[in-house]
C-alpha positions as CSV (number, residue, x, y, z in Angstrom):
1,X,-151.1,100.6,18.3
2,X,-147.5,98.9,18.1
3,X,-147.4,95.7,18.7
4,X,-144.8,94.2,21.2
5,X,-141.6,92.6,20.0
6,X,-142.0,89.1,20.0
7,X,-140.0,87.7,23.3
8,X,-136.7,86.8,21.3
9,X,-136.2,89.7,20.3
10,X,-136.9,91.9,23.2
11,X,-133.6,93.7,24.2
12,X,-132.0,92.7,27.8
13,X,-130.9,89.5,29.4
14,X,-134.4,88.2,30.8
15,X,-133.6,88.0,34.7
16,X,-135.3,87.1,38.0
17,X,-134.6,88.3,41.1
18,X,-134.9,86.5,44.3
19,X,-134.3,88.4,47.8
20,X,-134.3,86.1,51.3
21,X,-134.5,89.6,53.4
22,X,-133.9,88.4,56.3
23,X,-131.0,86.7,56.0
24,X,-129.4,90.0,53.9
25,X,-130.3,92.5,56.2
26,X,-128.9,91.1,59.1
27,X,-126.1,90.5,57.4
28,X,-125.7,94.3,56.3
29,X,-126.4,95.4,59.5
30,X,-123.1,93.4,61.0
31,X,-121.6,95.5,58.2
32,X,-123.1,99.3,57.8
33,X,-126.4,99.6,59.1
34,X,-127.0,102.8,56.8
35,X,-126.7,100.1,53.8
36,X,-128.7,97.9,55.7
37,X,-131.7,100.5,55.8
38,X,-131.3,101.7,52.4
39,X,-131.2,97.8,51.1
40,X,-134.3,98.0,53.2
41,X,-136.2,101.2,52.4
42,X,-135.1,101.4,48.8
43,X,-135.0,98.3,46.7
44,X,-135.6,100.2,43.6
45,X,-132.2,101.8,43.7
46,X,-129.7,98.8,43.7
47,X,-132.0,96.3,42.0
48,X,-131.5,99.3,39.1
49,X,-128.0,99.7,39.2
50,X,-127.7,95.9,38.9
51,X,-130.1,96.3,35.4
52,X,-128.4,99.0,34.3
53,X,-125.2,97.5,33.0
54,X,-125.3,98.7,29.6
55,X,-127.5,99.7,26.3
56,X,-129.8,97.0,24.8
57,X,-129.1,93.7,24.7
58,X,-126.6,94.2,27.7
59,X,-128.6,95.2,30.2
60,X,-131.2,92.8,32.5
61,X,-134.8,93.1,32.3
62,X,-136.1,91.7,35.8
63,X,-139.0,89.9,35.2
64,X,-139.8,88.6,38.4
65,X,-138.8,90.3,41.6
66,X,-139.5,88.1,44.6
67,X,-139.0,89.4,48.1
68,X,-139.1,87.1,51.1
69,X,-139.5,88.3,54.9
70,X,-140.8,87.7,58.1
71,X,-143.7,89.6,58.3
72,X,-143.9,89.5,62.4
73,X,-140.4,91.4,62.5
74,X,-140.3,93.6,59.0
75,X,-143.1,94.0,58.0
76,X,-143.3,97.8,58.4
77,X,-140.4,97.2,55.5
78,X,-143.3,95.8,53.3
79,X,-144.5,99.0,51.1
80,X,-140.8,100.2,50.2
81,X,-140.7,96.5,48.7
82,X,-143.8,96.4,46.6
83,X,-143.9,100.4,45.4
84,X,-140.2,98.8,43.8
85,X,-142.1,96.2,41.7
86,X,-141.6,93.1,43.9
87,X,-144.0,90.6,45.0
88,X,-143.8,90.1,48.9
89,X,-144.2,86.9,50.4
90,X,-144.7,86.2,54.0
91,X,-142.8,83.9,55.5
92,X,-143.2,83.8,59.5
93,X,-141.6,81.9,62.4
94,X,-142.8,78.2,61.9
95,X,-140.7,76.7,64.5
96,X,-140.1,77.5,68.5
97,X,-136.5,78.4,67.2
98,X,-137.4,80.8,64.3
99,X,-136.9,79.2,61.6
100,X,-139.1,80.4,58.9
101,X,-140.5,79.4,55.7
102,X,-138.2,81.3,53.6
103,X,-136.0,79.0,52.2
104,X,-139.2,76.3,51.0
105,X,-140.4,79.3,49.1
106,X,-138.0,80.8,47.4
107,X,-136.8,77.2,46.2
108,X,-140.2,76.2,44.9
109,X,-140.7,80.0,43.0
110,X,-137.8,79.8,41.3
111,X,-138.2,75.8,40.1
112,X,-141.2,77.3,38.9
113,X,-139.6,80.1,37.1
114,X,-136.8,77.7,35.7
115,X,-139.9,76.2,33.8
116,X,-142.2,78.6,33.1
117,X,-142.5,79.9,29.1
118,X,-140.6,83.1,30.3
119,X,-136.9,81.5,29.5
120,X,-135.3,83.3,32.1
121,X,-131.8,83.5,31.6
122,X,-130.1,84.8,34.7
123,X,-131.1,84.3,38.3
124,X,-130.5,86.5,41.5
125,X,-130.4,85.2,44.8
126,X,-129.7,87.5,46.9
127,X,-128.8,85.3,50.6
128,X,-125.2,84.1,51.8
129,X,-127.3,80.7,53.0
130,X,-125.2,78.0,51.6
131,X,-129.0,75.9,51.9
132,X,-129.5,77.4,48.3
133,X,-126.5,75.8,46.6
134,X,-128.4,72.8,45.3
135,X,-130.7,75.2,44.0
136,X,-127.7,76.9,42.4
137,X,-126.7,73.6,40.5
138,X,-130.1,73.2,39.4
139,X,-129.9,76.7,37.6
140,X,-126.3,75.5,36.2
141,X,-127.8,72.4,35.5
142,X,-130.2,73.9,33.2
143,X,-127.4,76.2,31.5
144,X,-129.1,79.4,33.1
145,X,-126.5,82.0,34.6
146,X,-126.4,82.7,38.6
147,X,-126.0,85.1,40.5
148,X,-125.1,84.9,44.3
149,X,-125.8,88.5,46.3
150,X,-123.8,88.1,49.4
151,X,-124.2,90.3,53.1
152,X,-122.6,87.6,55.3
153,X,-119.9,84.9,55.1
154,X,-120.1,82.4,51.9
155,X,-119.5,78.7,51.9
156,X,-116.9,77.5,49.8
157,X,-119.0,75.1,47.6
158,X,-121.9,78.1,46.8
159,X,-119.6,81.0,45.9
160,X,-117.6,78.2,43.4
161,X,-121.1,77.1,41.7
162,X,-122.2,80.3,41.4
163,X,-121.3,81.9,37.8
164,X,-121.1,85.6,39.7
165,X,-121.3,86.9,43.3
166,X,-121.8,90.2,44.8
167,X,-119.4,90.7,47.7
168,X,-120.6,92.4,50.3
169,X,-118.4,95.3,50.3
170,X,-119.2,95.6,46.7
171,X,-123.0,95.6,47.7
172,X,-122.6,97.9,50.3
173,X,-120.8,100.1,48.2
174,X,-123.8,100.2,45.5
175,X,-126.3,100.7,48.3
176,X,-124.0,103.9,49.6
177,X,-123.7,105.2,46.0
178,X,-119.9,104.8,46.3
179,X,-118.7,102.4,43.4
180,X,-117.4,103.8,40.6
181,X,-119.9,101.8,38.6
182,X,-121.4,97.9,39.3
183,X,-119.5,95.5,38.1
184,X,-119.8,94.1,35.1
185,X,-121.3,90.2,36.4
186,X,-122.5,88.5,33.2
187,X,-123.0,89.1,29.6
188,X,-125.8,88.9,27.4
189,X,-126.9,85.1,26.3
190,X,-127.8,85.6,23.0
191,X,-131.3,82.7,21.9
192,X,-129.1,80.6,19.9
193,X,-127.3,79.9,23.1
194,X,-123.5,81.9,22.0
195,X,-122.4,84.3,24.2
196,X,-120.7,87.3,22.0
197,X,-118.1,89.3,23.5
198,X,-118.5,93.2,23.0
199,X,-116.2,94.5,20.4
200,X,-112.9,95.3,21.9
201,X,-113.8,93.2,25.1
202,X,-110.5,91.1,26.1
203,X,-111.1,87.2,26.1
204,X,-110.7,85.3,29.2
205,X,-107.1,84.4,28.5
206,X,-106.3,87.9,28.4
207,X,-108.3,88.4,31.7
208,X,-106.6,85.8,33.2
209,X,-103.5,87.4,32.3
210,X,-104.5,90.6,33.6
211,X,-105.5,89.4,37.0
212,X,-101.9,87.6,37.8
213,X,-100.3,90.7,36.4
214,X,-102.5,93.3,38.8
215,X,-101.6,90.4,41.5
216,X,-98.1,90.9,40.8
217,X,-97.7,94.4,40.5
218,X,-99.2,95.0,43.7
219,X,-97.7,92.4,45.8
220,X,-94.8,93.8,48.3
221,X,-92.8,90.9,47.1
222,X,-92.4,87.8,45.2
223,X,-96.0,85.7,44.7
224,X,-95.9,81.9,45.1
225,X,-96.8,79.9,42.1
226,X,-99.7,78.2,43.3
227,X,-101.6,81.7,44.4
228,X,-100.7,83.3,40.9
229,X,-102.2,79.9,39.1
230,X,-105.2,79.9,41.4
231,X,-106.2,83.8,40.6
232,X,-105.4,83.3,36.5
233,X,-107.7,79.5,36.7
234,X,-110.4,82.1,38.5
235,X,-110.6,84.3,35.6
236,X,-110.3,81.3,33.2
237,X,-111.0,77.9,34.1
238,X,-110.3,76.7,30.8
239,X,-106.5,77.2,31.5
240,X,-106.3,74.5,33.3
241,X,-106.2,72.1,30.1
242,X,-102.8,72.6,28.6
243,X,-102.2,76.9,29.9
244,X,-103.1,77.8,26.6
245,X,-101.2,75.8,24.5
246,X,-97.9,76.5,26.5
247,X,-98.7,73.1,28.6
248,X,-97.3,74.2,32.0
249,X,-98.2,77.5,34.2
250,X,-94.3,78.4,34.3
251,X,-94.2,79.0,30.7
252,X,-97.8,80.6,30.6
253,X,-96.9,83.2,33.2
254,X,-93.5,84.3,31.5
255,X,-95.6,85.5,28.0
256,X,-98.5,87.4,30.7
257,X,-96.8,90.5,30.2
258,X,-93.6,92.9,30.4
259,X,-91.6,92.0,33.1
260,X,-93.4,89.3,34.8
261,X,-90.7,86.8,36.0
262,X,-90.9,83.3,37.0
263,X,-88.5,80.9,39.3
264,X,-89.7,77.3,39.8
265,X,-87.5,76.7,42.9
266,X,-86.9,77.1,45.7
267,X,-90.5,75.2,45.7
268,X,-93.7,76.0,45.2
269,X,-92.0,78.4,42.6
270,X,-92.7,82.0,42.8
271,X,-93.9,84.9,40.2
272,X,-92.6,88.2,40.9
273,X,-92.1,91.7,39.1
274,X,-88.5,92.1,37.3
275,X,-89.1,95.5,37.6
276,X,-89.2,96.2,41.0
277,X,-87.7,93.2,42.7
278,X,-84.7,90.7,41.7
279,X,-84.2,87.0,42.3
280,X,-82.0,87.3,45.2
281,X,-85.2,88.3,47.3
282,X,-86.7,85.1,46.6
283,X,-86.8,83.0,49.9
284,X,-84.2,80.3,51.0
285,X,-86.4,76.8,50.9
286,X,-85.9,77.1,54.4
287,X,-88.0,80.4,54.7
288,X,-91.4,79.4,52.3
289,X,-94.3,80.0,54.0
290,X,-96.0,76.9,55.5
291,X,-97.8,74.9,53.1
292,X,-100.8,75.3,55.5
293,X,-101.2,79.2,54.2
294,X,-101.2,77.7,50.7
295,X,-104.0,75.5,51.2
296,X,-106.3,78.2,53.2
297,X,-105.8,80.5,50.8
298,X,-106.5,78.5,47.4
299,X,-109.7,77.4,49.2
300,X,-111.2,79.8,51.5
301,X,-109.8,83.1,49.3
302,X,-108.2,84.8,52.3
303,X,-106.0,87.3,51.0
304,X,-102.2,86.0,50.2
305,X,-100.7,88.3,52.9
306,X,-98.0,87.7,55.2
307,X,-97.7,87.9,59.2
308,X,-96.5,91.2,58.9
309,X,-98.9,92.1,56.8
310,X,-101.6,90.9,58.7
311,X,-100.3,92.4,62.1
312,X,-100.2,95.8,60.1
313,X,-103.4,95.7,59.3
314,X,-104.3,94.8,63.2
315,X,-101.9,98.0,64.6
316,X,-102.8,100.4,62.1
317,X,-106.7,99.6,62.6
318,X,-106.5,99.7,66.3
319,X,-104.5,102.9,65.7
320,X,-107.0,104.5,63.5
321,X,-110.3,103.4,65.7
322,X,-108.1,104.6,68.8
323,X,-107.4,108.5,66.8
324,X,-111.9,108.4,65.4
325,X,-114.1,106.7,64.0
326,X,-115.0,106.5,60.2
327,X,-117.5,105.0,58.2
328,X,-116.5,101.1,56.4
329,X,-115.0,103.0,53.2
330,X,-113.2,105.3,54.8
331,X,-111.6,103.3,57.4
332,X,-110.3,100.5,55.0
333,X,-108.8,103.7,52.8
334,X,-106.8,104.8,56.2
335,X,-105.9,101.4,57.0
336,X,-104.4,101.1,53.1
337,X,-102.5,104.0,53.4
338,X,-101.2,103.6,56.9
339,X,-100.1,100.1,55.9
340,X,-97.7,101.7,52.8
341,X,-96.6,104.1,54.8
342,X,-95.6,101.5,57.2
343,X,-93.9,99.9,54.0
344,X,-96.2,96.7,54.6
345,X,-98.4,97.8,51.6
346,X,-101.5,95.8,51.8
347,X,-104.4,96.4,49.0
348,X,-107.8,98.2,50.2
349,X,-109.5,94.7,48.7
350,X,-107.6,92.5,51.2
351,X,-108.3,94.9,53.9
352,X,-112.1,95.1,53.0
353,X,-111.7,91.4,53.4
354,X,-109.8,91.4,56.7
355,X,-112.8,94.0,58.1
356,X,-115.4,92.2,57.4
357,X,-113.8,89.2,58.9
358,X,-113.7,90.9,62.0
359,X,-117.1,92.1,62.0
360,X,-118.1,88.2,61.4
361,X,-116.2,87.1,64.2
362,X,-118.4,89.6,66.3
363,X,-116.0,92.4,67.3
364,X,-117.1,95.8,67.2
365,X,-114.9,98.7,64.5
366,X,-116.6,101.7,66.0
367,X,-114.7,101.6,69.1
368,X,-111.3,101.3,70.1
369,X,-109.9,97.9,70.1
370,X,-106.6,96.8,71.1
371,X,-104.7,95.1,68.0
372,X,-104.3,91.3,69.4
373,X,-108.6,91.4,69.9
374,X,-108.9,92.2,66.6
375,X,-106.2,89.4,65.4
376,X,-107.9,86.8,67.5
377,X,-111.5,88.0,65.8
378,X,-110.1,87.4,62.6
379,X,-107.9,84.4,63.5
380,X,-111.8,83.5,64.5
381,X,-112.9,84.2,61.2
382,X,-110.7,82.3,59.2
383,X,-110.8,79.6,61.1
384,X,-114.7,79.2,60.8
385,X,-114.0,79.7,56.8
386,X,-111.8,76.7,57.3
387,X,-114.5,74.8,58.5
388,X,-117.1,75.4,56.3
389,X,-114.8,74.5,53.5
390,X,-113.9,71.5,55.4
391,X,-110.7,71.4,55.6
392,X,-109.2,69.3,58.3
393,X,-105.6,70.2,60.2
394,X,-103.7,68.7,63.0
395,X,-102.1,70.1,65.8
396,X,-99.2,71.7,64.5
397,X,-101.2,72.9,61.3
398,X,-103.9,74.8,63.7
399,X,-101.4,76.3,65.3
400,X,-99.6,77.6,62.5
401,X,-102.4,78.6,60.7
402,X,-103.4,80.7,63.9
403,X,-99.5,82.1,63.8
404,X,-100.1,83.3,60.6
405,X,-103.5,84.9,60.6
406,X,-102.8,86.2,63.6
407,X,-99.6,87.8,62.4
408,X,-97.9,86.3,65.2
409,X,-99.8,88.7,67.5
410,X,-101.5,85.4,69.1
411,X,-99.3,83.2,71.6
412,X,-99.5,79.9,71.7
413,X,-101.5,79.8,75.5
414,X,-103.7,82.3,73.8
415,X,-104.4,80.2,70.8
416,X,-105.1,77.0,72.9
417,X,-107.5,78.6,75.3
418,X,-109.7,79.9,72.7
419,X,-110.2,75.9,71.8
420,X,-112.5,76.2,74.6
């Protein structure tokens, strides 16, 4: 008989996978309740196509697989669960107001996993409950890679700590069989601690590179400074020394690629595409947006669109739901393409983000809803991401934050009475 390789040499990032049901479900069935009940009924599919990221030493061998859920409400969810390979634990009501026992569990499992002789190198946890972020520096702490699988809004602080996170159109996407392929979170940690880089696999400066240039490319206009800095830091914090050796973002940006051009004035300087647009389209200092949109979207990533932007996306939505309905992929696609043909492109990314804003917020995409509702459910939205993040504003800021995300489609009265 052969014997088993020893441990460190086994192919596959060792992984553990932890799954707070409740909280995801509910979440995915705000969203798309077929992906809630195939997240449900068929584990074993997704928790695959999150393995399956590549041959040998690329891919992720779960090793635990931990599901959490109220028995009293889901249990009848239980045999789909452990048929998949996971170990159910019961967690029930505890409290006159629901609260379960979820979150005491999972924290002490996975402590013990971060311990135990298995090494494990990458941790799942599969809940937008910011409670687990402390848990999540723990994992850091200990040099172990995270990942955060999302169905639901995410704090600020526990998307930034973790290493990866599943978006929830991305994981709804997986669970309807729709991505193209999953995307590539982490890579392989080899035992002496290096991390190699596939040959032909760009570095993160060239990442970073291709991110403001894809930014760019697809804006309808010029991009301020300060959201092409944020999106290049994203794909490579370690920018943020000395920009590569070129000591200031303006001259980082120029070398990005063909035909990227860069202004700094009027302020907060502004990247744009030589090819398609010249300087005289970039705004008077008089017209820059309000500095309140730069700070909500550096912080909260809301998508760097404008008010007409965002009040295409509200007319051609409430259009489309008005005309039939459609399933989430298909009606971001029509609300894409209605926006370019509108000539107010918006990407389908940014509307995925805008949808699921709305659905947050508690208004409803399957029936026909009049544009300024579903302004002041996203308004709603971003607000609520505002507060999360902490972020503080005054009168005049609130206000024109609500202008803006609103796409002016929100009076002032309007605005005020929804204060309460």
């Amino acid at each position: 008989m052969t014997e088993p390789l020893p441990q460190s040499r086994r192919p596959g990032i060792r992984a553990a996978m932890f799954v707070d049901f409740d909280n995801v479900y509910t979440g995915l069935m705000a969203l798309d309740p077929a992906a809630a009940k195939r997240f449900a009924e068929d584990p074993k599919h997704w928790t695959e196509a999150l393995a399956d990221t590549g041959a040998g030493e690329d891919s992720r061998r779960f090793l635990i697989r931990n599901c959490y859920l109220n028995p009293v409400i889901y249990s009848k969810y239980r045999p789909y669960w452990t048929r998949a390979g996971f170990r159910v634990i019961d967690c029930p009501s505890l409290t006159q107001r629901g609260k379960s026992s979820t979150d005491i569990n999972l924290v002490l499992d996975a402590m013990d996993a971060l311990s135990g002789p298995a090494h494990i190198e990458e941790f799942f946890v599969a809940s937008a409950d910011a409670d687990f972020t402390s848990l999540i520096q723990r994992f850091r702490a200990a040099d172990r890679m995270t990942t955060v699988i999302a169905a639901g809004a995410v704090a600020f602080a526990y998307r930034e700590m973790a290493d990866s996170v599943v978006e929830s159109h991305d994981f709804v996407a997986i669970l309807n069989g729709t991505a193209a392929d999953v995307p590539r979170l982490v890579s392989a940690v080899k035992a002496d601690g290096n991390q190699p880089a596939a040959p032909g696999t760009p570095g993160p400066a060239t990442t970073a590179a291709a991110e403001v240039l894809a930014l760019v490319r697809a804006a309808p206009g010029p991009v301020t400074g300060s959201v092409a800095a944020h999106r290049a830091l994203t794909a490579d914090p370690s920018l943020k020394t000395d920009w590569g050796g070129h000591g200031k973002f303006g001259a980082w940006v120029a070398q990005a690629g063909p035909g990227i051009a860069y202004a700094s004035t009027p302020s907060p300087g502004w990247v744009w595409d030589a090819e398609r647009f010249s300087p005289d389209l970039l705004p008077r200092a008089a017209d820059v947006r309000p500095a309140i949109e730069e700070q909500v979207i550096r912080v909260t990533d809301v998508p760097a669109l404008s008010p007409e932007q965002f009040r295409q996306v509200f007319v051609s939505l409430e259009a489309i739901l008005r005309e039939h309905p459609a399933s989430r992929a298909e009606l971001a696609k029509a609300v894409r393409d209605d926006c370019v043909a509108a000539g107010k492109p918006v990407s389908r990314a940014a509307v995925n983000f805008v949808l699921q804003g709305v659905v947050y917020a508690g208004a409803s995409l399957t029936d026909a809803v009049p544009a300024v509702e579903l302004a002041a459910a996203w308004t709603r939205n971003v607000e609520e991401l505002c507060r999360v993040a902490l972020m503080e504003f005054d009168d005049a800021e609130k206000l024109a934050l609500r202008r803006w995300a609103s796409g002016g489609l929100l009076e002032p009265a309007q605005s005020d009475d929804s204060d309460g």
